[in-house]
C-alpha positions in Angstrom: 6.1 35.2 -85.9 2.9 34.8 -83.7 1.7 31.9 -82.2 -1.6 31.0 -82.1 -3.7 29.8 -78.9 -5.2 27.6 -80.3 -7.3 24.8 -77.7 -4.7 22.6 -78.4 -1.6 24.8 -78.2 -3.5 26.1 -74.7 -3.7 22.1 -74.0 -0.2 21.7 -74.9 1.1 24.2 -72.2 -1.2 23.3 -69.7 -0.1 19.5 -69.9 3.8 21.0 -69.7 2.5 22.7 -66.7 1.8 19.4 -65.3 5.4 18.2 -66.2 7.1 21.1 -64.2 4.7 20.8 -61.5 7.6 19.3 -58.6 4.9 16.8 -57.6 2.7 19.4 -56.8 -0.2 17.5 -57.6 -3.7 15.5 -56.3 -1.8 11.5 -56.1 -5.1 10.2 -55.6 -8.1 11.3 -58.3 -10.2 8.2 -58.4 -12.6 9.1 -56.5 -16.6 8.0 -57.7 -17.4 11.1 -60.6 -13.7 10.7 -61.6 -14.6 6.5 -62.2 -17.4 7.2 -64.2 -16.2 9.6 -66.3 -13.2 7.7 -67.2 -16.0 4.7 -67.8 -17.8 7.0 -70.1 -14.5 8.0 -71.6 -13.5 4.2 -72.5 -17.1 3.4 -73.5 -17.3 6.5 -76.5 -14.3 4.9 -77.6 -15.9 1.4 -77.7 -18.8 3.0 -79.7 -16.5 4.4 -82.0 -14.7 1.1 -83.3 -18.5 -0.6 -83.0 -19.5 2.0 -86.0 -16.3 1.4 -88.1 -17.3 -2.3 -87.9 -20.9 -1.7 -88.8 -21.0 -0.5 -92.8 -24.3 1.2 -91.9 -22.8 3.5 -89.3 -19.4 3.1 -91.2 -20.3 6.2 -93.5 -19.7 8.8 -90.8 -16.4 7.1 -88.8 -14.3 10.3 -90.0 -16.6 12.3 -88.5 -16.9 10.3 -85.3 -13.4 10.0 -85.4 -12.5 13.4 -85.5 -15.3 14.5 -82.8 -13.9 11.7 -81.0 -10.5 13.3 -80.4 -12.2 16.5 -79.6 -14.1 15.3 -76.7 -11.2 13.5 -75.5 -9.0 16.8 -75.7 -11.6 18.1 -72.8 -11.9 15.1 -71.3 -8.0 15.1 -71.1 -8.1 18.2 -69.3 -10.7 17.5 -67.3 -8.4 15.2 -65.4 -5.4 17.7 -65.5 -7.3 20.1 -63.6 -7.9 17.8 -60.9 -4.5 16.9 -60.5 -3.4 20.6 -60.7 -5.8 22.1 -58.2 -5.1 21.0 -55.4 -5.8 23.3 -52.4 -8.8 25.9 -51.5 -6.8 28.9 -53.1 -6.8 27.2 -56.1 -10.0 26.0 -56.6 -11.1 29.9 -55.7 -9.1 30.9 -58.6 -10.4 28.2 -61.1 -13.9 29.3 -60.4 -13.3 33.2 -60.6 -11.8 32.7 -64.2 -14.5 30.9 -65.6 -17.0 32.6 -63.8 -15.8 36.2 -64.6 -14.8 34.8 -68.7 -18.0 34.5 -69.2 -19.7 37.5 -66.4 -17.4 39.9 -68.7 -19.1 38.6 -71.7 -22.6 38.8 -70.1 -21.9 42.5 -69.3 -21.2 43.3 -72.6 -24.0 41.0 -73.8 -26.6 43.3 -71.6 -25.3 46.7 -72.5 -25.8 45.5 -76.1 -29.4 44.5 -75.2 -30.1 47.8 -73.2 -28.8 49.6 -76.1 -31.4 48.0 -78.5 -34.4 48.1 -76.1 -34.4 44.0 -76.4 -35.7 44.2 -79.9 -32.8 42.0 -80.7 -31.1 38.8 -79.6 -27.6 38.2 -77.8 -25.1 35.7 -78.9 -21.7 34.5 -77.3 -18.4 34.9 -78.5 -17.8 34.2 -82.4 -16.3 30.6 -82.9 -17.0 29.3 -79.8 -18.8 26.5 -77.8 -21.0 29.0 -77.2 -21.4 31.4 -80.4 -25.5 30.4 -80.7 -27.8 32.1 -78.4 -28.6 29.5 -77.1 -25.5 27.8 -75.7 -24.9 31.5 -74.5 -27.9 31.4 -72.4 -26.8 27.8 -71.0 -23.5 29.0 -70.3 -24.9 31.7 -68.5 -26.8 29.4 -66.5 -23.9 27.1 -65.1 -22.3 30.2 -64.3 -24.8 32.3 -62.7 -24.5 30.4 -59.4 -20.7 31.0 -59.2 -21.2 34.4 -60.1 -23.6 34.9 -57.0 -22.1 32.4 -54.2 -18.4 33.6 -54.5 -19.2 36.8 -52.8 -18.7 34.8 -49.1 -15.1 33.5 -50.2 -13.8 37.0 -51.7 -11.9 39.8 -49.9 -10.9 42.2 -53.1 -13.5 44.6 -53.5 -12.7 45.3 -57.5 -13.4 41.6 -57.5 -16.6 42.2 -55.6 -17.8 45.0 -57.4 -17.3 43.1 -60.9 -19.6 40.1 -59.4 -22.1 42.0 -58.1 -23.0 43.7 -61.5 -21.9 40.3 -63.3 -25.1 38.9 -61.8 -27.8 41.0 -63.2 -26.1 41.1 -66.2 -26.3 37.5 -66.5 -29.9 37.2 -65.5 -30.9 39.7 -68.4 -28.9 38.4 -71.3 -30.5 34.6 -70.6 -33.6 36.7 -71.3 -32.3 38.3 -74.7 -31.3 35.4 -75.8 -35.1 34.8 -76.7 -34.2 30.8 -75.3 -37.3 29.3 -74.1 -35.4 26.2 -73.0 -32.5 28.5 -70.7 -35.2 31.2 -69.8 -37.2 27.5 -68.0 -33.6 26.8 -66.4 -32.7 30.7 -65.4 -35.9 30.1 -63.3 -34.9 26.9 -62.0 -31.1 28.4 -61.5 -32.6 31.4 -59.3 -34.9 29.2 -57.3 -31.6 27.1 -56.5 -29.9 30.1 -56.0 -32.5 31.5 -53.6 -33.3 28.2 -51.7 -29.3 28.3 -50.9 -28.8 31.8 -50.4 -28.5 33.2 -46.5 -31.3 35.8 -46.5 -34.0 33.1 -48.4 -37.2 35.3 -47.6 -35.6 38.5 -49.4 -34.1 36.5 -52.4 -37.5 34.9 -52.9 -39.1 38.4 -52.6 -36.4 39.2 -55.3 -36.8 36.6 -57.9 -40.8 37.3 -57.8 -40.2 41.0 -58.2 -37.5 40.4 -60.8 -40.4 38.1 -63.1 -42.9 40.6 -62.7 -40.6 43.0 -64.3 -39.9 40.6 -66.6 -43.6 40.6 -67.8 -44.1 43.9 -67.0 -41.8 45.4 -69.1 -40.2 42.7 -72.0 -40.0 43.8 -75.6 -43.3 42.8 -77.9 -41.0 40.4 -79.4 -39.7 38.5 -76.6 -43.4 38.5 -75.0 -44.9 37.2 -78.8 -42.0 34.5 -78.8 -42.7 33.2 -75.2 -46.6 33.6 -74.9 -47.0 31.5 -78.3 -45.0 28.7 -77.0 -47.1 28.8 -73.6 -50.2 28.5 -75.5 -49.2 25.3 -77.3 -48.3 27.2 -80.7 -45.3 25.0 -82.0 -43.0 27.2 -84.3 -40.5 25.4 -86.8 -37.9 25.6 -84.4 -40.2 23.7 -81.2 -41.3 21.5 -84.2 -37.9 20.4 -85.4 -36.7 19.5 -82.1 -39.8 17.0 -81.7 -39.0 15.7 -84.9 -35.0 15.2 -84.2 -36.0 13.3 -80.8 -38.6 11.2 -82.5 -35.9 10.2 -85.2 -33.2 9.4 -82.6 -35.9 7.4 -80.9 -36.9 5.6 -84.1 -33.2 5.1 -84.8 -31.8 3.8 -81.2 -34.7 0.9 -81.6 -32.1 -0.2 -83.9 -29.1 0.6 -82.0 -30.5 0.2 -78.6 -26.7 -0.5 -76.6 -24.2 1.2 -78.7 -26.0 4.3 -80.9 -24.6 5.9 -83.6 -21.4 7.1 -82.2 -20.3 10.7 -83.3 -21.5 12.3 -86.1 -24.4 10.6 -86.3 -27.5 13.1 -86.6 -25.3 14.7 -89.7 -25.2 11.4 -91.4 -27.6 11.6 -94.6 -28.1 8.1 -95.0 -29.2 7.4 -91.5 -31.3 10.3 -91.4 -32.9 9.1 -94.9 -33.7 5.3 -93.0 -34.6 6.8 -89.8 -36.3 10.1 -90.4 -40.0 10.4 -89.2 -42.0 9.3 -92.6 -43.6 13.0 -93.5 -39.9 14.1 -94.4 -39.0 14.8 -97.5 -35.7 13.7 -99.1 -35.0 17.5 -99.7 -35.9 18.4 -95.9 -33.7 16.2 -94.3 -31.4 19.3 -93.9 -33.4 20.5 -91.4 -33.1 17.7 -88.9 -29.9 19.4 -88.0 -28.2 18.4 -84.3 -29.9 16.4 -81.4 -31.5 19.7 -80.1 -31.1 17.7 -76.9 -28.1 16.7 -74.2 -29.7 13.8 -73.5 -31.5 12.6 -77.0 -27.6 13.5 -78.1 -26.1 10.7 -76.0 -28.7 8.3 -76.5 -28.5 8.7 -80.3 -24.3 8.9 -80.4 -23.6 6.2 -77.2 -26.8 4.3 -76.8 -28.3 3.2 -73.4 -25.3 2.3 -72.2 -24.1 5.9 -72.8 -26.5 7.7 -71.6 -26.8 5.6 -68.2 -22.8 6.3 -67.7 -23.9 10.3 -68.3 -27.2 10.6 -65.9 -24.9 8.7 -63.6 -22.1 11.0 -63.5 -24.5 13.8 -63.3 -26.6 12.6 -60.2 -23.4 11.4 -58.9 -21.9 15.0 -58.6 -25.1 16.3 -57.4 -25.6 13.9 -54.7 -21.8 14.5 -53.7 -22.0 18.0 -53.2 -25.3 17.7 -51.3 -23.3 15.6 -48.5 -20.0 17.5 -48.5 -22.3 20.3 -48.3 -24.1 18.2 -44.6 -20.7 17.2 -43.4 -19.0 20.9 -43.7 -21.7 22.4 -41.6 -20.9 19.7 -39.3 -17.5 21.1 -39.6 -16.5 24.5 -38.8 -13.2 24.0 -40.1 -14.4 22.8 -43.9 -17.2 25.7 -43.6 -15.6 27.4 -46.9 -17.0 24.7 -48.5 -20.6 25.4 -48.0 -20.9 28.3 -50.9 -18.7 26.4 -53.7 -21.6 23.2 -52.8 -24.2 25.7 -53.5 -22.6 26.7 -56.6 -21.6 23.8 -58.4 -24.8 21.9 -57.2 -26.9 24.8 -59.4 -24.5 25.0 -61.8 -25.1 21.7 -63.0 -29.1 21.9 -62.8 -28.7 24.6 -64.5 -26.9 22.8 -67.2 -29.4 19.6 -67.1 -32.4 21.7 -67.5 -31.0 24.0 -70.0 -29.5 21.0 -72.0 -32.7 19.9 -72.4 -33.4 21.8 -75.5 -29.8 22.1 -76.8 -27.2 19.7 -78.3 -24.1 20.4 -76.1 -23.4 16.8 -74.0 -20.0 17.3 -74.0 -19.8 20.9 -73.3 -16.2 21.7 -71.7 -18.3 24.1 -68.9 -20.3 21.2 -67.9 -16.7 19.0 -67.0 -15.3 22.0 -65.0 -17.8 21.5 -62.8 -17.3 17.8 -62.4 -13.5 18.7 -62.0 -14.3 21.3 -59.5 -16.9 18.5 -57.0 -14.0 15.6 -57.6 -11.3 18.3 -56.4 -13.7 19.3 -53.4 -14.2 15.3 -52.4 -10.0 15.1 -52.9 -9.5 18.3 -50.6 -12.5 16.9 -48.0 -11.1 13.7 -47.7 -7.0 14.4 -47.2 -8.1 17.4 -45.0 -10.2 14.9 -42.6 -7.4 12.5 -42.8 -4.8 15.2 -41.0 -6.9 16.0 -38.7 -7.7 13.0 -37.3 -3.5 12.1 -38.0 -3.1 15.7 -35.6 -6.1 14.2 -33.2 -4.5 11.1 -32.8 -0.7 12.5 -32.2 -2.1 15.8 -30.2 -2.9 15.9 -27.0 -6.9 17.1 -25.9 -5.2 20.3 -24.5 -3.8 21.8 -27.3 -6.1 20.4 -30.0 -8.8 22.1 -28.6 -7.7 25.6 -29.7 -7.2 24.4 -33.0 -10.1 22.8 -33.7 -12.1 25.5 -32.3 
């Protein structure tokens, strides 16, 4: 008899990793991003008993329930990886699997695309996160930068080789995903990419030669798709996004602190009270998802929420931006220099991205917050030895060491 992986069964044996880990683990986690997430984690929960309290929110609990225990699944194991990865070596590996998951996917994504001279659209894996063509292209994004920068902390040239043509890969399925909102961020990911790169004269060079190629030579599809949308020509799509954020807005006047918790842009009766006035009964089905990281938090936590959110995110990226200062201080926490770079567009990635797409609590976008809290863990017990081996060694023979 098989067993499926399912997320939880995968949960399962990653938490009975944890038990047979001999104390091999992170003892202290609580670092700032950690705090806040756990804040945000407490507060989703205090939204969720607010709407089973509240009989106009009431209707949808099950839902927010249900969504509720989802998000705290990743959440979960959000906090197991920082406790499990605890050294260099570790963190290399962590990145390389979820880089290379979804480079793999982006090769075979781009071959597809080749194949049908762009006339068609690429999607992500079927029943995932991801499946929509747009989370693909978002994914893509946060990854794009991990895909690029892990070249200076890899030896195995199979490994190499599989990064190298993971990157272009990547850049042209964003592009056949016909995404407006991840084709804005794969141009704000490769101006990240080539501000932090060594060589930042060629990689500018590259990324204007790369969009004129772009415009050169894109399908009639893709170039009808993008040009309308740059002259202002809203199609349904652009126009129900606008009308999902104008009902969210309309609807957190009501519920400024808490929202709506989970669940609540597929509740009919709040969409019925809330809905901007030219909808039809009938068309409410069409104001499907918050279309929206941000408009989704604000709608499901409320102000409150969504402060706890930008927080975390602006923590993370002003974090890595000093570890970043201090290693090249530091000859001896240089390594960390291209995993900053990475993580640090990774997340822009996913903030401008996520501005056109409903996926807040994305499991991607928490990796990366695992992966900056582990770097602050590692940064901060590896200055404490050496100033423990400064303060017990003698000048003499620290110097070659330190060196």
């Amino acid at each position: 008899m098989s067993w499926p992986l399912t997320s939880t069964s995968l949960s399962g044996l990653a938490l009975l990793g944890l038990l047979f880990s001999h104390g091999k683990t992170n003892r202290s986690i609580f670092v700032r991003e950690t705090v806040i997430l756990l804040v945000f984690w407490i507060w989703c929960g205090v939204v969720l008993l607010y709407c089973h309290e509240t009989p106009e929110l009431s209707g949808h609990f099950q839902e927010a329930a249900s969504r509720f225990v989802e998000v705290s699944k990743i959440l979960l194991m959000t906090y197991v990886a920082i406790l499990l990865v605890t050294s260099r070596d570790k963190l290399r590996w962590l990145v390389l699997v979820v880089a290379l998951s979804l480079g793999i996917r982006a090769i075979i994504a781009a071959n597809f695309g080749l194949a049908t001279g762009g006339q068609s659209r690429v999607y992500g894996p079927p029943d995932s996160f991801i499946a929509e063509n747009n989370a693909f292209g978002l994914a893509l994004n946060m990854v794009l930068p991990m895909l690029f920068f892990l070249r200076w902390d890899m030896s195995n040239r199979y490994i190499l080789w599989l990064l190298r043509i993971s990157v272009p890969a990547s850049i042209l399925s964003v592009i056949l995903t016909y995404s407006r909102g991840d084709l804005l961020g794969l141009c704000v990911v490769l101006l990240g990419i080539a501000l932090r790169s060594r060589r930042k004269l060629v990689s500018v060079s590259l990324l204007g030669a790369c969009i004129f190629l772009v415009l050169t030579f894109a399908p009639g599809r893709w170039m009808d798709r993008m040009s309308n949308f740059a002259e202002g020509n809203l199609d349904r799509s652009a126009q129900e996004r606008l009308d999902t954020w104008q009902f969210t807005l309309d609807f957190v006047k009501a519920y400024p602190v808490t929202g709506g918790g989970f669940g609540v842009f597929e509740d009919v009766s709040v969409k019925r009270q809330y809905a901007p006035p030219h909808y039809a009964s009938e068309e409410l089905y069409a104001l499907t998802g918050p279309h929206s990281i941000y408009f989704q938090v604000l709608g499901e936590q409320g102000a409150i929420g969504l402060v706890l959110f930008l927080s975390l995110m602006g923590s993370c990226l002003l974090t890595l931006r000093g570890l970043s200062k201090r290693a090249r201080r530091n000859p001896v926490m240089a390594w960390m220099i291209p995993y900053c770079n990475m993580l640090e567009v990774g997340i822009l990635g996913f903030a401008v991205s996520g501005a056109t797409l409903g996926l807040a609590y994305f499991d991607l976008y928490f990796t990366l917050v695992a992966c900056t809290s582990v770097m602050v863990i590692i940064y901060k017990r590896e200055v404490a030895a050496a100033e423990k081996l400064r303060e017990f060694t003698p000048v003499a023979e620290l110097e070659p060491i330190l060196s």
